[in-house]
N, C-alpha and C positions, 0 to 999 in steps of 0.2 A: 641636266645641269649639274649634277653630285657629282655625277663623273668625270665632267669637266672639273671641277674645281677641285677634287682630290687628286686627278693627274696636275693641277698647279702646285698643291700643297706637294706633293710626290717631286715635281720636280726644284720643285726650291731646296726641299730636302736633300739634294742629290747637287746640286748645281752649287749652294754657299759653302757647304764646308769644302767640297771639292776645288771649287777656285779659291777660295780660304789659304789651303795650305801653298795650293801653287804658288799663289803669289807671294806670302811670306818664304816659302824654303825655294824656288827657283831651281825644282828639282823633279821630274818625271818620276823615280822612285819613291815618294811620298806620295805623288796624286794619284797614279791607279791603286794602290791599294785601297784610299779614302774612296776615291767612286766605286770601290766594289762594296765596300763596308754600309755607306749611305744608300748604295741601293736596296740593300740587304733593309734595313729600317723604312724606307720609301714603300718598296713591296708589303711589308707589314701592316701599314699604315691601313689598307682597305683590306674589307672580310669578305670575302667572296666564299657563297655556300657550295657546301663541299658534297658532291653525291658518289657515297660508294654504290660501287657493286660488286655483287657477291655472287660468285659462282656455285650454283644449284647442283651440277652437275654430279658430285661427289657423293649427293644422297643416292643415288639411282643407277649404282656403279652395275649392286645384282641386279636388279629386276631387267636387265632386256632379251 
C-alpha cells in the first residue's frame, strides 16, 4: 500500500506543475522541460536501498 501511494504522491508531483505551466503559457516548449524537471524530484521522493558490488577479482590477479 506505501507503494501505491508514493506512486500517487510521485504522480501529482509530475502531473500539477506540468499541466500548470501548459495551461497558463499554451506553449509545448515550457511543458517538457517542466515534466523532465518534476520527474527528476518525483523519482527522489522514494529511497530505494542501494546494493553495491564490488568486484574481488583484482586481489587475486597473482595467485593463479
Amino acid at each position: 500500500m506505501k507503494a501505491f501511494i508514493t506512486g500517487i504522491v510521485q504522480g501529482i508531483i509530475v502531473l500539477v506543475p506540468t499541466y500548470a505551466v501548459a495551461f497558463y503559457t499554451d506553449k509545448m516548449v515550457y511543458t517538457i522541460p517542466m515534466l523532465a524537471a518534476a520527474s527528476f524530484v518525483a523519482a527522489s521522493i522514494s529511497k530505494q536501498p542501494v546494493e553495491r558490488k564490488v568486484d574481488d577479482v583484482s586481489k587475486d590477479l597473482g595467485k593463479e
